[in-house]
TORPA-4810 file (N, C-alpha, C, O; in nm, 3 decimals):
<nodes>
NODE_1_6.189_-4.814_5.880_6.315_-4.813_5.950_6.382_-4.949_5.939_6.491_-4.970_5.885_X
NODE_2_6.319_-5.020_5.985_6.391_-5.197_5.964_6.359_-5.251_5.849_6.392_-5.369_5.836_X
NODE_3_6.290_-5.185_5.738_6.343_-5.252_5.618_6.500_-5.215_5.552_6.559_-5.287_5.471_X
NODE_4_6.558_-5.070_5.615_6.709_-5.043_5.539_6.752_-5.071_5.590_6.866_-5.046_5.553_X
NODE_5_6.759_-5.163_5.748_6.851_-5.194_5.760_6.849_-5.356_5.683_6.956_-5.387_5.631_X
NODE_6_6.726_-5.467_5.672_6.729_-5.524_5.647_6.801_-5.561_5.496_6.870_-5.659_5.463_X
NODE_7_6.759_-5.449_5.422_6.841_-5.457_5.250_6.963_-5.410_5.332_7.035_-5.421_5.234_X
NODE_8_7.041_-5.370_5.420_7.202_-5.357_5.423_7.242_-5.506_5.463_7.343_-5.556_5.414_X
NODE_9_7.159_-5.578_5.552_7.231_-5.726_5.570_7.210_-5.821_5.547_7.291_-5.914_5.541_X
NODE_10_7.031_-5.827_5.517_6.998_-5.921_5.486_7.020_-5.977_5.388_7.001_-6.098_5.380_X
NODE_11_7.070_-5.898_5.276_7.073_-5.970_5.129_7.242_-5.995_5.093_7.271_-6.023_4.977_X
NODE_12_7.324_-5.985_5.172_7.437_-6.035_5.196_7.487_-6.149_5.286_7.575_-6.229_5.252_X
NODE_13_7.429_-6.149_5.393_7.477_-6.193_5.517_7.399_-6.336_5.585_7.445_-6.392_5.685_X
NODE_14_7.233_-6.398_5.490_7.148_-6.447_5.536_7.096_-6.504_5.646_7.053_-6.615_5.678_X
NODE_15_7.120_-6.330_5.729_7.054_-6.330_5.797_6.845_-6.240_5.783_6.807_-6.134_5.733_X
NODE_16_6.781_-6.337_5.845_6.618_-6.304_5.774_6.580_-6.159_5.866_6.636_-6.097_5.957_X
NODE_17_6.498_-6.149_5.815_6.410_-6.063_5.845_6.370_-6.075_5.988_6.377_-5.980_6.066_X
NODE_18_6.324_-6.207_6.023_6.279_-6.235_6.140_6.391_-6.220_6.204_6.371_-6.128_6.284_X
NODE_19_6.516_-6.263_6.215_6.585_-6.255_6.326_6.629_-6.073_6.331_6.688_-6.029_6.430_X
NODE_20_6.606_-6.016_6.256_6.631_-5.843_6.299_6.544_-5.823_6.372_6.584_-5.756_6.467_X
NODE_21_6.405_-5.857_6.379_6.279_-5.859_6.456_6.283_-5.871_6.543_6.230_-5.805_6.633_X
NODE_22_6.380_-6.002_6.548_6.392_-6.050_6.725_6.469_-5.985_6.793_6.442_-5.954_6.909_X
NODE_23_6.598_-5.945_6.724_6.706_-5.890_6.800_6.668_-5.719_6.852_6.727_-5.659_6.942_X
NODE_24_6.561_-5.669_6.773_6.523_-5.573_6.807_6.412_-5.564_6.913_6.401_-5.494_7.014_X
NODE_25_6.340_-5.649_6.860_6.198_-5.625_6.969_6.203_-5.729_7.047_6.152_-5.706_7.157_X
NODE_26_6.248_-5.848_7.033_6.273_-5.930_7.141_6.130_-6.082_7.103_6.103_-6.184_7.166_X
NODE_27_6.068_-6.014_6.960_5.904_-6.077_6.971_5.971_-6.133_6.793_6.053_-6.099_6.708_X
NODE_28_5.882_-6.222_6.818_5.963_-6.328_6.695_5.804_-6.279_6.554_5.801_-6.288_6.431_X
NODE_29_5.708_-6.234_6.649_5.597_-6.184_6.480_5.588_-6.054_6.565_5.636_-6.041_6.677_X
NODE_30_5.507_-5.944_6.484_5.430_-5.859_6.536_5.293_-5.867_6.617_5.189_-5.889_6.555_X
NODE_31_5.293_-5.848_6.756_5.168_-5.857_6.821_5.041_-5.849_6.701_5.051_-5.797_6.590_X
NODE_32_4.934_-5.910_6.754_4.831_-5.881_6.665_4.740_-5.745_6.677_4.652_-5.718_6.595_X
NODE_33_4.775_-5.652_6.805_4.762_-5.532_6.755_4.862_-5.431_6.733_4.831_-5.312_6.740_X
NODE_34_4.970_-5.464_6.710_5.080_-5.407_6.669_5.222_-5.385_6.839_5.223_-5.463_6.934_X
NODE_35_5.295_-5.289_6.828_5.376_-5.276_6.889_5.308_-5.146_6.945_5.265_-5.044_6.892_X
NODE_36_5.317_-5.209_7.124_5.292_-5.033_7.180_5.368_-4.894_7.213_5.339_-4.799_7.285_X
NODE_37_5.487_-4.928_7.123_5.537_-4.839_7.117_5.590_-4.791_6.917_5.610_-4.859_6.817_X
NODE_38_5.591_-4.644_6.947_5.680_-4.646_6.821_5.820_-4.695_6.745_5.884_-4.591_6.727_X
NODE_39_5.873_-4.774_6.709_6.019_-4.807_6.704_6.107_-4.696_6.678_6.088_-4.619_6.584_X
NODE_40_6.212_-4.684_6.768_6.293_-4.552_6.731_6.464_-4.591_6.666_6.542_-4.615_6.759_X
NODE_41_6.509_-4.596_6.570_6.600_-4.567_6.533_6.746_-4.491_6.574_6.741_-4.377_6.526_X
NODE_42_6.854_-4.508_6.634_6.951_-4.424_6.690_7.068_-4.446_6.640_7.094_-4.565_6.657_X
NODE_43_7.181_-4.373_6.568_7.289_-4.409_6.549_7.421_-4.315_6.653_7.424_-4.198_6.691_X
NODE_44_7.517_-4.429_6.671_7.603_-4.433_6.725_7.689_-4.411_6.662_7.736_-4.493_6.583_X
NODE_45_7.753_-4.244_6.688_7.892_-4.184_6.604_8.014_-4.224_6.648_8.122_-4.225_6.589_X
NODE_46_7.965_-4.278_6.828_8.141_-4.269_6.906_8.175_-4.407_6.928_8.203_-4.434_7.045_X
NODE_47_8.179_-4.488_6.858_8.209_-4.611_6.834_8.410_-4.638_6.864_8.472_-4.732_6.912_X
NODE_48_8.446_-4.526_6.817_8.601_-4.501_6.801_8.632_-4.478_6.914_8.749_-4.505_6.940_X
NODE_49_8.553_-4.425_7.021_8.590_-4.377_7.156_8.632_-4.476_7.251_8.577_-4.579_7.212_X
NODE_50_8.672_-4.492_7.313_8.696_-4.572_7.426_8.574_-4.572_7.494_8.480_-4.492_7.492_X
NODE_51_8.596_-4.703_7.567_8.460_-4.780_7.630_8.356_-4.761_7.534_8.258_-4.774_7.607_X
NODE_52_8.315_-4.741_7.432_8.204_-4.727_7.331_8.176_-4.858_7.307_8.263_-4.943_7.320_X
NODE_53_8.051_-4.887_7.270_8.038_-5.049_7.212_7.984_-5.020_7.063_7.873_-4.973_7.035_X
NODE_54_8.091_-5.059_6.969_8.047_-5.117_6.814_7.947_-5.217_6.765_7.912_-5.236_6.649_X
NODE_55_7.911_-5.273_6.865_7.844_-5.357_6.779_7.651_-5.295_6.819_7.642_-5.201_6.898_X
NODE_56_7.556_-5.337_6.776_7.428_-5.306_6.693_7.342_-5.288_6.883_7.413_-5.362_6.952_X
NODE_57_7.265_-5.245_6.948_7.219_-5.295_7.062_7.102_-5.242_7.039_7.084_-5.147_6.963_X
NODE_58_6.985_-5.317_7.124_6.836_-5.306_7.123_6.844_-5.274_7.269_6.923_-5.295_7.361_X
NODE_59_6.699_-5.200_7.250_6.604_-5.159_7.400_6.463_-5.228_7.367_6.376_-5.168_7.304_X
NODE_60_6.450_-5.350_7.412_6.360_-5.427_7.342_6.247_-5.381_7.423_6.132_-5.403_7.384_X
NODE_61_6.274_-5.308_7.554_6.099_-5.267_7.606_6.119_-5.136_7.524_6.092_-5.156_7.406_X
NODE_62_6.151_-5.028_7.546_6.139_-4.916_7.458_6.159_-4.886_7.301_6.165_-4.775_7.248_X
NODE_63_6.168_-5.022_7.235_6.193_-5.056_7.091_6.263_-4.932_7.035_6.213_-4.870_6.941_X
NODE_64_6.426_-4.881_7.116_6.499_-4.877_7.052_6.630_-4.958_6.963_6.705_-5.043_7.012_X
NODE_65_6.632_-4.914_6.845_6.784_-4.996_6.834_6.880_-4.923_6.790_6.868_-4.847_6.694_X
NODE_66_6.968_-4.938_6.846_7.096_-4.847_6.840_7.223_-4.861_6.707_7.335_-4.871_6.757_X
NODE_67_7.224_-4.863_6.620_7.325_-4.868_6.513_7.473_-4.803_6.526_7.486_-4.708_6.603_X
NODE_68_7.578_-4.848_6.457_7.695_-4.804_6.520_7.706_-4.768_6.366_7.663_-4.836_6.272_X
NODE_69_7.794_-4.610_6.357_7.846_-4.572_6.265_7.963_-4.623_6.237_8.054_-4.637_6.319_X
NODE_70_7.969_-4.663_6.087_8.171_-4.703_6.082_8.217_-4.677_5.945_8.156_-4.637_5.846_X
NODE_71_8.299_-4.700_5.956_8.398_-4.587_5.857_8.328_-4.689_5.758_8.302_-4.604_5.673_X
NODE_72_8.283_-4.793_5.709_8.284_-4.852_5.535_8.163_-4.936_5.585_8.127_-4.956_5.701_X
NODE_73_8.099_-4.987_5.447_7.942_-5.039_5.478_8.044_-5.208_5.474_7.994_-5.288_5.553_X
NODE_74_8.127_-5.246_5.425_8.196_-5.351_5.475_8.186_-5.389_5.652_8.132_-5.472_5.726_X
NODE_75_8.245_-5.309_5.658_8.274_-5.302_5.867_8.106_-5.294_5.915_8.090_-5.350_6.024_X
NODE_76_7.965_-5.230_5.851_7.906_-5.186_5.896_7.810_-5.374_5.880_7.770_-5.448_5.969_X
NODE_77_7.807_-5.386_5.765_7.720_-5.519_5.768_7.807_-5.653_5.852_7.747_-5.756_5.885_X
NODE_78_7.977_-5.629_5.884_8.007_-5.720_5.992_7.971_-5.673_6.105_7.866_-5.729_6.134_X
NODE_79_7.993_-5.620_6.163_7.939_-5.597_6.294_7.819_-5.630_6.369_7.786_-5.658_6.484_X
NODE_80_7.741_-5.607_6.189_7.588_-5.603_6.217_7.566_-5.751_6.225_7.504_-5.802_6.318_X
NODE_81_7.602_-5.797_6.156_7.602_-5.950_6.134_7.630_-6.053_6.265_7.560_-6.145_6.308_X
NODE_82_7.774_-5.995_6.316_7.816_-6.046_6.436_7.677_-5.989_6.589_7.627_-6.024_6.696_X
NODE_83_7.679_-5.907_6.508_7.570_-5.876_6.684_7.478_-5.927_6.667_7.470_-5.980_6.778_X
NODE_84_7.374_-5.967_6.604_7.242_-5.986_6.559_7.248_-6.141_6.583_7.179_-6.210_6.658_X
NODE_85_7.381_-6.189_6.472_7.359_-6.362_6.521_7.409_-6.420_6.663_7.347_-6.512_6.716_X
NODE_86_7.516_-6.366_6.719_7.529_-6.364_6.843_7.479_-6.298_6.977_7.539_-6.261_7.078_X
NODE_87_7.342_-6.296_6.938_7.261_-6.214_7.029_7.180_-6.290_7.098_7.173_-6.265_7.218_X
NODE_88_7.101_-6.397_7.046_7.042_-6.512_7.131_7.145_-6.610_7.208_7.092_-6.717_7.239_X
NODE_89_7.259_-6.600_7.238_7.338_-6.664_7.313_7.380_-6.572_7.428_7.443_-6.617_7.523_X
NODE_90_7.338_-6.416_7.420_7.415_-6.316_7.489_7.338_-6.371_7.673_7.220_-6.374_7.708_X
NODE_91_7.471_-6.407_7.757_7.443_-6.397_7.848_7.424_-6.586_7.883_7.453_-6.634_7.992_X
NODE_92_7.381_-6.655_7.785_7.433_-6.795_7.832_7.551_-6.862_7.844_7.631_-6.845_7.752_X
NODE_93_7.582_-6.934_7.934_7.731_-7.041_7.869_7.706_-7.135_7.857_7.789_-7.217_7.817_X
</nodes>
């Protein structure tokens, strides 16, 4: 699952591997006996809707991550880009 997304941004955008890791699971390696949960994958069709949020969001205890559908893989690796690197600041000033 997080390797396609990784070939959609990582090899454009340099952003690593590790930081999809983080932004998803919140854990910078994999526990050393793995993750106790399964990672689940979700995409987001209503992005266009009002009050919808476009950009990428994690459930870092239930290791979901939520993907936003968008009209062009252009729009899809910004977004992705913007959420992921502006995600360790979310919530400081």
């Amino acid at each position: 699952m997080y390797m396609l997304l990784l070939l959609c941004v990582e090899s454009e955008s340099g952003i690593a591997a590790n930081d999809i890791l983080v932004f998803a699971t919140g854990a910078d390696r994999e526990p050393p006996l793995g993750f106790p949960l399964v990672p689940t994958l979700h995409f987001n069709h209503d992005v266009c809707r009002p009050n919808n949020k476009k950009y990428p969001t994690a459930n870092t205890c239930a290791l979901i991550l939520v993907l936003p559908v968008l009209k062009t893989y252009e729009d899809f690796t910004t977004v992705m880009y913007e959420g992921i690197v502006q995600s360790p600041t979310f919530g400081k000033h």
